[in-house]
C-alpha positions, 0 to 999 in steps of 0.5 A, a space after each residue: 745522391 748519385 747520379 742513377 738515383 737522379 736518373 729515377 727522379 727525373 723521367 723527361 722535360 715536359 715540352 708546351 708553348 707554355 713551358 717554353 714561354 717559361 724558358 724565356 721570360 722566367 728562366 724555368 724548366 719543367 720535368 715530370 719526376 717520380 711521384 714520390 719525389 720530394 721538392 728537396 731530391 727534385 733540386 738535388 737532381 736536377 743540379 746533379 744532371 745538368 750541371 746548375 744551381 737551384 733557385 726553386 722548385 714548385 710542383 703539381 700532379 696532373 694526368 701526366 705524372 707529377 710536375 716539376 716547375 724549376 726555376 734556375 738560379 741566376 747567372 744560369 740559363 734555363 734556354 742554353 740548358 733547354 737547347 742542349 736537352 732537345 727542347 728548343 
């Protein structure tokens, strides 16, 4: 996958107190991606954009868009990933 087909997947993090709650205790991020995104391209892109291993991706449709819940893999951190998107 190149890098302007994962801009398309992932449109932007999805910012609440809830999320940012699952930055610090479960070292997960969550983006609204494309609707027709499977989990498997989600991770791919995600890995290709920032830089970062995959540990899962969960996802969920809601009036905003799809969700994707990712959670890192260990020895990567969802807070330093976080700073540099803006987020916290």
């Amino acid at each position: 996958m190149e890098a302007e087909k994962a801009f398309q997947i992932v449109k932007r993090p999805y910012i609440t107190e809830k999320t940012l709650w699952l930055v610090e205790r479960n070292n997960t991020l969550v983006f609204i991606v494309d609707d027709g995104a499977s989990k498997d391209e989600i991770r791919r892109a995600i890995e290709i954009l920032y830089d970062v291993k995959v540990a899962s991706v969960n996802t969920a449709r809601t009036v905003y868009g799809k969700k994707a819940y990712v959670k890192l893999a260990p020895g990567y951190s969802a807070s330093d990933l976080a700073s540099k998107l803006g987020m916290i």
